[in-house]
C-alpha positions in Angstrom: 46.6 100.3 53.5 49.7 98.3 55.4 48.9 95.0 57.0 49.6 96.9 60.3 47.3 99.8 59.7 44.5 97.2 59.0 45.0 95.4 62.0 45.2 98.0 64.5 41.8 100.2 63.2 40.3 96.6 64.1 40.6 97.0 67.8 37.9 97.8 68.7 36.0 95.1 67.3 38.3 92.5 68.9 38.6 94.1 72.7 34.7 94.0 72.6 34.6 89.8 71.3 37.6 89.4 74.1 35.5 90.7 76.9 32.1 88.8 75.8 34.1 85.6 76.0 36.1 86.2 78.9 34.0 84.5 81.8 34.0 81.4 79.2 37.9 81.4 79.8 37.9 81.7 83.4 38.5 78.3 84.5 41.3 78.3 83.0 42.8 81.9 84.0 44.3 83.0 87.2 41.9 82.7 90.4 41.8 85.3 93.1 44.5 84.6 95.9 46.7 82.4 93.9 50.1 83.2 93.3 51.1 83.9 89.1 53.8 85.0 86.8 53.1 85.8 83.4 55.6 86.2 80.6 56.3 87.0 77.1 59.2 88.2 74.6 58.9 91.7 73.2 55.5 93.1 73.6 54.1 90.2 75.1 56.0 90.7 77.6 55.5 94.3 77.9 51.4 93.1 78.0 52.5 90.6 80.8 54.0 94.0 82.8 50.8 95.9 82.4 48.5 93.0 83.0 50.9 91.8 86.2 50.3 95.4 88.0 46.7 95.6 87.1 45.7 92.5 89.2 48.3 93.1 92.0 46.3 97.0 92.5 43.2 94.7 92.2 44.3 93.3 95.5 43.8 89.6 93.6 47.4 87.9 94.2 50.7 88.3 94.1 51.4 88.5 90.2 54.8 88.9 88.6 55.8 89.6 85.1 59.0 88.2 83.7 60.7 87.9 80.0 59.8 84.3 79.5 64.2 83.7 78.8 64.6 85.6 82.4 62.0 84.2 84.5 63.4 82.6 88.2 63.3 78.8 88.2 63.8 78.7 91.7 60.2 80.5 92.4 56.8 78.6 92.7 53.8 79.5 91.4 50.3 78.5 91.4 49.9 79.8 87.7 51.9 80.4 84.8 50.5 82.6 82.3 52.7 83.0 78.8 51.4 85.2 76.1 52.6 84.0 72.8 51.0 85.5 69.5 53.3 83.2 67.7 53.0 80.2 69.7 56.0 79.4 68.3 58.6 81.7 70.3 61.3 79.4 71.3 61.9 81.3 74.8 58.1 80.9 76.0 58.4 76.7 74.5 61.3 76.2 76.7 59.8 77.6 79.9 56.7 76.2 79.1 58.9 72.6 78.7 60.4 73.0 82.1 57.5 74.1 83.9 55.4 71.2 83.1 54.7 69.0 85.7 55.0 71.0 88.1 53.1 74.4 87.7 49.9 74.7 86.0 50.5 76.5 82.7 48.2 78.6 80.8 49.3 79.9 76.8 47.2 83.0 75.3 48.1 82.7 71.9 46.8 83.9 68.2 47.7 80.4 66.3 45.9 77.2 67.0 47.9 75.1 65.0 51.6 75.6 66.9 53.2 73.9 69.5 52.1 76.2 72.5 49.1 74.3 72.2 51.0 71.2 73.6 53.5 72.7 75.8 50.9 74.6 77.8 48.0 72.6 79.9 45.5 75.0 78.9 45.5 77.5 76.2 42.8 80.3 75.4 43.2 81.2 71.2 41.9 84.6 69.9 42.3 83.7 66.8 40.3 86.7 65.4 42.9 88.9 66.7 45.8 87.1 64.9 48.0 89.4 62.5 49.8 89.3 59.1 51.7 92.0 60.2 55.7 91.3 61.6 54.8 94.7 64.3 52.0 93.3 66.8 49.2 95.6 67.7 45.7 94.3 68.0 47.0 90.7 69.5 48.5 92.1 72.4 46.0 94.7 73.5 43.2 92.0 72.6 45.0 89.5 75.2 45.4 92.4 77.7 41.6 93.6 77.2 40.9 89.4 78.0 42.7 89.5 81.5 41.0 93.1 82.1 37.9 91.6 81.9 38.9 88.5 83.4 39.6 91.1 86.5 36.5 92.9 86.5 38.4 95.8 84.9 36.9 96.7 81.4 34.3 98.9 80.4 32.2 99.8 77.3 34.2 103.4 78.2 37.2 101.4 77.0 36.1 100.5 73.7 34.9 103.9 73.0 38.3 105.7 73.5 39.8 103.6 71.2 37.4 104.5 68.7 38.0 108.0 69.5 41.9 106.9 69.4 41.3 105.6 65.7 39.2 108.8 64.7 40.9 112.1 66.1 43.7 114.2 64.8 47.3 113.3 66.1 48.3 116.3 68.0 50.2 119.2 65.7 53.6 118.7 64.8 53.7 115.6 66.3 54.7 113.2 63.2 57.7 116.0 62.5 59.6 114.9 65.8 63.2 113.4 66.0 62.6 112.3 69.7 60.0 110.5 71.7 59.8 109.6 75.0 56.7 107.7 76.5 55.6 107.6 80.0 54.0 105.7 82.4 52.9 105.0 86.2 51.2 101.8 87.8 50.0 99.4 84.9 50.8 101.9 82.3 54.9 101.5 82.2 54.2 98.9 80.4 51.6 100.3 78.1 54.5 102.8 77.9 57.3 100.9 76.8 55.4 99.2 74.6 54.6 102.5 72.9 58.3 103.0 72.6 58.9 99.4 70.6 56.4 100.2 68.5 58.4 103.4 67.2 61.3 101.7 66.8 60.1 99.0 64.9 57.4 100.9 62.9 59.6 103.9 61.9 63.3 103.4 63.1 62.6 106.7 65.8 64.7 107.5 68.1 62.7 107.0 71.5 62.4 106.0 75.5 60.3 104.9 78.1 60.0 105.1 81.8 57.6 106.0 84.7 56.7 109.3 85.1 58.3 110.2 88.6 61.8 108.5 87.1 61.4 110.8 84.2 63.0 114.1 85.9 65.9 112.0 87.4 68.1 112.7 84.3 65.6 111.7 81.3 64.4 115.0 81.4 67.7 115.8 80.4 67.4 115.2 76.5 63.8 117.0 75.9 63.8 119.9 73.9 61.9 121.9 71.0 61.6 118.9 68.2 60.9 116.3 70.9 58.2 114.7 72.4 56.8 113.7 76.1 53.7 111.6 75.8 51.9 110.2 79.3 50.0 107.1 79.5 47.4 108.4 82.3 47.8 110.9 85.2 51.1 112.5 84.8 52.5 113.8 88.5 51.9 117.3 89.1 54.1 120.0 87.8 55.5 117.7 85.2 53.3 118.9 82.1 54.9 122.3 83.1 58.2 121.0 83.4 58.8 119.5 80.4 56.5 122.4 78.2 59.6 124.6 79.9 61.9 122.4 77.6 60.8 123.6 74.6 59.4 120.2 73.9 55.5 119.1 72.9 53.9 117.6 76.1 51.2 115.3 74.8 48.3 114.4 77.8 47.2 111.1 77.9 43.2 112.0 78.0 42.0 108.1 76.8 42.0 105.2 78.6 45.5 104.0 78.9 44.8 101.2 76.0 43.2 103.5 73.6 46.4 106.1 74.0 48.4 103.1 73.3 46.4 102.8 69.6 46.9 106.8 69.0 50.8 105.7 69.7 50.7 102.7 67.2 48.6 105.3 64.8 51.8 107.8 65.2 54.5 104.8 64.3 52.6 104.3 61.0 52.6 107.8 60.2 56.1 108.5 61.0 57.0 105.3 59.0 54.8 107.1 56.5 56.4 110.3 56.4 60.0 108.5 56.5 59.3 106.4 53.3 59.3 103.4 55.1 57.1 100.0 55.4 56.0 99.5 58.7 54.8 95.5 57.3 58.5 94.8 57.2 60.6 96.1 59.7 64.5 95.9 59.8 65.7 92.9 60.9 63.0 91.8 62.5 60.7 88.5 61.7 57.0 87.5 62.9 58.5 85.0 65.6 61.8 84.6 67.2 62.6 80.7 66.4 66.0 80.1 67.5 68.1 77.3 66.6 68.9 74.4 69.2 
C-alpha cells in the first residue's frame, strides 16, 4: 500500500477527532460577523475556496478565499486564516510576515515544529492528519471538516459517506478513461477543482474543473464516449442528460460533497495504478514549495 492510499482510507478517523475538538479551537477561529480571508497554495487553497463559500451561505461574514501569493494588500480584514500542511510554504510565510501587526492571523497547519508557528498569532495543529505522502488528501479535508464544524455544518452523516466513499465500487469503466472533468456549484467548485489536481498529480490525467452551469458554455465541448463528467452535489437539471447524449460516463455525486472528494482521490490512485505509476512521488512535484529568496 502507497503512502497516499494509507493516508486517505484514514479519513474518517481524522474528520471525526477534527470535529470533537473544534469548539476547543474556537477562540481562535473566525467569529460570526467579522470580516475574513483565508488562503493557501495548491489544495489548500482550493480548501480555502470551499470553506470561504460555506460560511458566506451560512450568512456568518463576508469571507474571501485567495492564493496566499495573490491575495489584495490593500483589503482589511478582521481575520486571516492560511492553511498550510507544510507550514513551511514560502507564499503563506510572506503574507503571514506582512500581515503581522496589523490583522489578526490564524495558521491551520499539520507540523508543529515549522515556522508558521511564529509567523501566525494563533495556530491550531492537527498533527494526526499530517502525511508522508508529496499528494495531500486527508490534511486538507481534515482542516475543511474543522471549519465545518466550527460553522455548525458537520454531521455524523458526513463521516459515514466517507466510509461508504472508502468501501464501494468505483463506477464501471471509470479507471479506463482518457478524460475527466469534475464539477461543482456553491462550496463544491472547490471540492471540484481539487478533485482535478489530485488526477493530475496522482496519475498524470488529462482533466478539468468548473461549476456546473459554466460547464455547457463550451466545456461541454470536449466530452465524449472515453470521457468522464463527475458532479460534486446537485447537478442543474437536464445536465445528466446532456452530457449521457455525449457518449460520455456521467458520474452522480450521491455522497456528501467531502466523501465524493475521497471516491475522486480513490480513482487517482487507481488510474496511477493502472498506468504503472507511483502516486508517492509525483513528477516534478515536492511536499512543500520552499522558494529561494
Amino acid at each position: 500500500m502507497t503512502y497516499v492510499e494509507d493516508e486517505l482510507t484514514s479519513q474518517p478517523e481524522c474528520w471525526t477527532r477534527a470535529a470533537v475538538e473544534a469548539p476547543g479551537h474556537a477562540a481562535v477561529l473566525p467569529a460570526a460577523g467579522e470580516r475574513v480571508a483565508i488562503v493557501g497554495c495548491g489544495t489548500s487553497y482550493f480548501m480555502a475556496r470551499s470553506a470561504a463559500a460555506l460560511r458566506e451561505e451560512a450568512g456568518l461574514g463576508e469571507t474571501d478565499a485567495f492564493a496566499a501569493s495573490e491575495f489584495p494588500q490593500g483589503r482589511a480584514y478582521d481575520r486571516v486564516v492560511a492553511l498550510t500542511r507544510s507550514g513551511t510554504t514560502t507564499e503563506v510565510l510572506d503574507l503571514l510576515g506582512a500581515l503581522k501587526g496589523r490583522t489578526r492571523t490564524v495558521a491551520l497547519t499539520a507540523d508543529p515544529d515549522t515556522p508558521v508557528m511564529a509567523a501566525a498569532d494563533d495556530a491550531v495543529v492537527l498533527e494526526y492528519a499530517d502525511e508522508r505522502s508529496v499528494v495531500q488528501t486527508r490534511f486538507a479535508t481534515t482542516a475543511l471538516t474543522l471549519l465545518r464544524a466550527h460553522l455548525g455544518l458537520h454531521t455524523e452523516a458526513v463521516v459515514a459517506d466517507a466510509r461508504t466513499a472508502l468501501a464501494a465500487e468505483l463506477p464501471q469503466g471509470l479507471v479506463d478513461c482518457t478524460q475527466f472533468t469534475f464539477l461543482g456549484r456553491g462550496w463544491t467548485v472547490g471540492l471540484a477543482d481539487e478533485a482535478g489536481l489530485k488526477m493530475r498529480e496522482a496519475s498524470l490525467s488529462w482533466t478539468e474543473a468548473y461549476p456546473a452551469m459554466e460547464y455547457r458554455h463550451g466545456p461541454i465541448s470536449i466530452s465524449t464516449a472515453g470521457t468522464a463528467t463527475w458532479m460534486f452535489g446537485e447537478a442543474p437539471g437536464g445536465l445528466a442528460e446532456q452530457v449521457r447524449d455525449t457518449g460520455a460516463l456521467w458520474v452522480a455525486g450521491g455522497l456528501d460533497p467531502l466523501a465524493e472528494l475521497v471516491r475522486a482521490q480513490r480513482l487517482a490512485v487507481a488510474v496511477a495504478a493502472a498506468r504503472g505509476l507511483d502516486p508517492d512521488r509525483p513528477r516534478h512535484l515536492t511536499r512543500s514549495v520552499i522558494l529561494a529568496p
